[in-house]
C-alpha positions in Angstrom: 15.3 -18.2 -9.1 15.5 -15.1 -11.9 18.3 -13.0 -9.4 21.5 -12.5 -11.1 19.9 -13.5 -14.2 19.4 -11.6 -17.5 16.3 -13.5 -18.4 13.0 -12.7 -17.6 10.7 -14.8 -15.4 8.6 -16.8 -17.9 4.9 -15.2 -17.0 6.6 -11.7 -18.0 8.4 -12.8 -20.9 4.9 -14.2 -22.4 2.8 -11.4 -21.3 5.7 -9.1 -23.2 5.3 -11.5 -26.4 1.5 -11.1 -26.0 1.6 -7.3 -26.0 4.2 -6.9 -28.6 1.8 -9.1 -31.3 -1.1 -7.2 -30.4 -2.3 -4.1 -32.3 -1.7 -0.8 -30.6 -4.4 -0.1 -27.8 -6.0 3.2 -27.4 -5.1 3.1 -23.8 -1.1 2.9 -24.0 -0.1 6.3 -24.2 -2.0 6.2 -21.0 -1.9 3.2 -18.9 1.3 1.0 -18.4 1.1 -2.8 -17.3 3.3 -4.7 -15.3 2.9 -8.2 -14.4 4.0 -8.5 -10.9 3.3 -12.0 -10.1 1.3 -15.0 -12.5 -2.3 -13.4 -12.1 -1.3 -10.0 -10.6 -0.8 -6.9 -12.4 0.2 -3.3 -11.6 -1.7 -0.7 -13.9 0.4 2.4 -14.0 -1.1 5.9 -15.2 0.5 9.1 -15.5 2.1 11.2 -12.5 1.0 14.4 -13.7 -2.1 16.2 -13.2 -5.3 15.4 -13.7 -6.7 16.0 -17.3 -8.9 15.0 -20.3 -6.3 12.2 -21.7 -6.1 10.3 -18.0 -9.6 10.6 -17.4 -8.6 11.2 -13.6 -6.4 7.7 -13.7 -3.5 9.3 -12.7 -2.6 6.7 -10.6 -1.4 3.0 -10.0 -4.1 0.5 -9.8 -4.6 -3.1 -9.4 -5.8 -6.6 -11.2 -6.3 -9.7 -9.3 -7.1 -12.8 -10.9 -8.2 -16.1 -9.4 -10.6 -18.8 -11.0 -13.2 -17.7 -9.9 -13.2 -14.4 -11.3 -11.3 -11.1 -10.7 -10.7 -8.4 -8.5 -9.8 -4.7 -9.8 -7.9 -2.6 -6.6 -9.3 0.6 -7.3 -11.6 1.4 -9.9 -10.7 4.6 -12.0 -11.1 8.2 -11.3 -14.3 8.9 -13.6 -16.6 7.1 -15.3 -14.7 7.3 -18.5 -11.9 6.4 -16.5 -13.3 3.1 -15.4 -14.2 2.5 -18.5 -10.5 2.7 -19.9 -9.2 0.6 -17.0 -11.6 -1.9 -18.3 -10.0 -2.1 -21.7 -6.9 -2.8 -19.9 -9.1 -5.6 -17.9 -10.3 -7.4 -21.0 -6.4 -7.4 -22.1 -5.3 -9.2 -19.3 -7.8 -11.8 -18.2 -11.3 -13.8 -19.3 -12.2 -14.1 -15.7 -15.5 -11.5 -15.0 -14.5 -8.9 -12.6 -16.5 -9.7 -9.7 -15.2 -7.0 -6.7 -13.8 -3.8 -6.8 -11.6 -2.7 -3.9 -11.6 2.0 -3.2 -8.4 1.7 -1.3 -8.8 5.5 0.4 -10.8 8.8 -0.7 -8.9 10.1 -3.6 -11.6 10.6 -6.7 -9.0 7.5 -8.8 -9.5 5.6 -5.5 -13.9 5.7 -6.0 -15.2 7.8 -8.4 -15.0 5.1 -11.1 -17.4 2.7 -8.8 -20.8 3.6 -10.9 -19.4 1.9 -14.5 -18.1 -0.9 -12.3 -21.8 -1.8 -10.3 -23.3 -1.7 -14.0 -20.8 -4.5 -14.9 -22.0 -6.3 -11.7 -19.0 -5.9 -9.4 -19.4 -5.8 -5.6 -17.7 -2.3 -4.1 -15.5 -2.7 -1.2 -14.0 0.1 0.9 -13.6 0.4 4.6 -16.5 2.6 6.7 -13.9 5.7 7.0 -13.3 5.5 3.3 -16.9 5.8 2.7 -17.1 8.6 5.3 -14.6 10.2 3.5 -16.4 9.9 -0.2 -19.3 11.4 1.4 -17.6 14.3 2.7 -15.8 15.2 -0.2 -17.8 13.8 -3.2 -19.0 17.0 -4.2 -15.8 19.1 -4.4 -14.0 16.6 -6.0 -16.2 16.0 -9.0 -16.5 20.3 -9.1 -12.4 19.6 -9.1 -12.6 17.2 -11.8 -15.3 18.8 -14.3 -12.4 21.4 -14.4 -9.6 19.5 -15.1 -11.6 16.6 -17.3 -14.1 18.4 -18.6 -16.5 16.5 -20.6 -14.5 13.5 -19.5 -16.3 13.8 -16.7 -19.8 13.0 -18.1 -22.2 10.1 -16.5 -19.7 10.6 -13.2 -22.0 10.2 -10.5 -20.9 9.0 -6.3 -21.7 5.7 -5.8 -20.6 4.3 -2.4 -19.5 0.7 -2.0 -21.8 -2.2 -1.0 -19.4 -4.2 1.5 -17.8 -2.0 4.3 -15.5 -2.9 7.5 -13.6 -1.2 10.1 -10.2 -2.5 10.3 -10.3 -5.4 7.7 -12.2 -7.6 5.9 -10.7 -11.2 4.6 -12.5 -13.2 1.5 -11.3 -16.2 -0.4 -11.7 -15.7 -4.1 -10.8 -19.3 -6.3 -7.5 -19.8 -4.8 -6.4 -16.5 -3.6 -7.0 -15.2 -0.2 -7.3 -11.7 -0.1 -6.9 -9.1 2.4 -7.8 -5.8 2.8 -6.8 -3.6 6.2 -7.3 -0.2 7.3 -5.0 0.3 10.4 -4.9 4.3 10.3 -5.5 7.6 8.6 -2.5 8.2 5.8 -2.8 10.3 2.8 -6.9 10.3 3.5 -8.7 9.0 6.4 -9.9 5.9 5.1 -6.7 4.7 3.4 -6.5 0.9 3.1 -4.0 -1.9 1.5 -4.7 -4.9 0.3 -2.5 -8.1 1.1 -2.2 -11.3 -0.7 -0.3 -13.8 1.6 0.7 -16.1 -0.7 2.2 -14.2 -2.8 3.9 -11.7 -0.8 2.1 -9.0 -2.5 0.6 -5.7 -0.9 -1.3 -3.4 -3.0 -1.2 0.0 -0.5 -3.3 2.6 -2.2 -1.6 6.0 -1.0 0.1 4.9 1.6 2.9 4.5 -0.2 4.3 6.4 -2.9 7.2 6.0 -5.4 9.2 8.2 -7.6 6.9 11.3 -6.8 6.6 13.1 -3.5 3.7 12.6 -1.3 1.4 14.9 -0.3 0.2 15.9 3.2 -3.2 17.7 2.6 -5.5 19.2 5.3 -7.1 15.9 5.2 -4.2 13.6 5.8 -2.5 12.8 9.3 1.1 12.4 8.9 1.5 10.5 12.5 -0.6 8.0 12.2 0.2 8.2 8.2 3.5 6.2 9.6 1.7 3.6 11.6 -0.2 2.4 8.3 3.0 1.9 6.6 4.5 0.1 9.4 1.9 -2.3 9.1 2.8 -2.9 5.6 6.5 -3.2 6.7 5.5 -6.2 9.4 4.4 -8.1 6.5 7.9 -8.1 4.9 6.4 -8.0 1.7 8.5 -9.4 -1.5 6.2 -6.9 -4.5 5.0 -3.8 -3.5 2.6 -2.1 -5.6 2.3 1.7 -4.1 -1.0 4.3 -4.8 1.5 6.2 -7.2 4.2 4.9 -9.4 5.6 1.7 -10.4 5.8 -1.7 -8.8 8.9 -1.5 -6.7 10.2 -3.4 -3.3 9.7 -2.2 0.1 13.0 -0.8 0.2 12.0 1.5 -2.3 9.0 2.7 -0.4 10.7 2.7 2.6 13.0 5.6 1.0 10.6 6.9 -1.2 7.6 7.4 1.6 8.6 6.3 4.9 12.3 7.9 5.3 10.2 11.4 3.8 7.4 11.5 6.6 10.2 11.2 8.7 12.3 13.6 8.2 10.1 15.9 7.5 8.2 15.3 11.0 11.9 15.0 12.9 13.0 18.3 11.6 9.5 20.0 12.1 9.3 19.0 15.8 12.8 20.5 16.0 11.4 23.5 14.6 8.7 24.0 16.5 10.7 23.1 19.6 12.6 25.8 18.7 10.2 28.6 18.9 9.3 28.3 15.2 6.0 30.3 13.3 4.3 28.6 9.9 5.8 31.0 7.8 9.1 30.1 8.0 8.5 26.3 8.1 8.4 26.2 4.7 12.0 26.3 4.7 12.7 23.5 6.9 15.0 21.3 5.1 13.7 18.1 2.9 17.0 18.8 0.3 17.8 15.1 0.5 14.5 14.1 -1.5 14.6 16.7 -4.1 15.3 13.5 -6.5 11.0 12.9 -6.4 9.4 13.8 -8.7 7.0 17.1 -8.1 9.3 18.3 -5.2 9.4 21.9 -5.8 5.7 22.0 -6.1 4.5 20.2 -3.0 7.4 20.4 -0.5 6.8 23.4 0.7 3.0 22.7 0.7 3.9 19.8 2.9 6.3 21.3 5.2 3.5 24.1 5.9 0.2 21.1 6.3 2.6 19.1 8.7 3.5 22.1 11.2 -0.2 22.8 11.5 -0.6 18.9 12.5 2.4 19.0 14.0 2.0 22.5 16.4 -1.0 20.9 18.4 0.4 17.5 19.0 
């Protein structure tokens, strides 16, 4: 209806009129919103590290709002964190926030779950997500208390209350909500969440945008591409990726799929060739030096993916 057209659809307009009369909020130097859809947002923070302004929320999370309440896709990287993704909650909607999705095992993806139970919420997060917390709980709050510092304080692992293998389906008010793990990606439990009607996927770190991915010795780059071929068979119309900005699925196809790729094609041709993991840091990923982060984690990459890669 809006394609071709200068205008903005009417929910965006208003919600840009809202912000603009409102008094300046402690959490926009921080936190970016985008409303993708009526009732769905995209909640945008930072792409750099880690620190005491973020609070851990250096991510893109999720708000879901039906009638009978509301539903937060990922709940902030630290207590504090939580706690500021809540002050964009109370900015968007009057609807109580009744279930909080941990779309994979990042600390942004769970850490924030203990503010959210004391609000009441019910924690959601597939059975290898929750696998996943447990193994890494401790290093990652060690991590964080480093990078956040006293931002860190009242952090404590609290695991989620509803768990499922492969998916779990609820009707909330009016929206039906989905929520599928199909395979390891970025981290082993790595989930999205699908709203049919809309044409809407939320897809935690399976999909990232403007910034480079990043295999880690926890991640499984094959099967990392059967996760986001799920997403693809759902032809969605919004796609709201683990890290940057609301985009379409052409952009994460270039952005995430088209990387994993190329990176695995040319690896396999590397290895076919005789090729040892020092060197396979050079194999060449030149044609996505446009992300953001590149010459910090390419290399990293290249070097996680041949040690995948060499046994399959």
């Amino acid at each position: 209806m809006f394609k071709g057209s200068n205008m903005l659809p009417p929910f965006k307009a208003v919600f840009l009129l809202a912000l603009a009369l409102s008094p300046a909020s402690t959490f926009a130097d921080v936190l970016s919103v985008d409303p993708v859809a009526p009732g769905i947002w995209a909640i945008e923070g930072p792409a750099e590290q880690r620190d005491p302004e973020n609070l851990g929320n250096n991510a893109t999370f999720g708000l879901i709002e039906t009638n009978e309440g509301a539903v937060l896709v990922d709940p902030g990287g630290t207590r504090a964190g939580a706690a500021m993704l809540h002050d964009v909650v109370r900015g968007l909607t009057d609807q109580p926030l009744v279930y909080v999705i941990n779309t994979g095992g990042q600390d942004h993806r769970w850490l924030g779950n203990g503010y959210w139970k004391e609000q009441g919420a019910i924690i959601i997060a597939s059975e290898s997500a929750v696998a996943d917390h447990q193994d890494r709980g401790s290093l990652q709050l060690s991590i964080l208390s480093q990078l956040v510092g006293v931002g860190l304080n009242g952090t404590k692992p609290v695991y989620a209350d509803v768990t499922f293998d492969a998916a779990h389906v609820m009707q909330l008010g009016e929206r039906h909500i989905e929520v599928h793990h199909v395979a390891a990606a970025h981290t082993p439990g790595d989930s999205f969440v699908w709203l049919p009607q809309d044409r809407t996927v939320f897809t935690g770190d399976i999909v990232y945008v403007g910034r480079i991915l990043g295999v880690m010795p926890f991640s499984d780059s094959a099967s990392w591409l059967d996760a986001f071929a799920a997403i693809e068979a759902l032809n969605p119309i919004h796609v709201i990726p683990g890290h940057g900005p609301a985009t379409t699925l052409e952009r994460a196809q270039a952005d995430t799929r088209d990387y994993l790729r190329n990176l695995r094609d040319r690896m396999r041709a590397y290895i076919d060739d005789g090729g040892d993991i020092t060197g396979s840091v050079e194999v060449d990923q030149s044609n996505f030096t446009y992300l953001n982060q590149f010459d910090s984690l390419a290399r990293r990459n290249a070097q996680a993916v041949f040690e995948q890669m060499e046994w399959e």
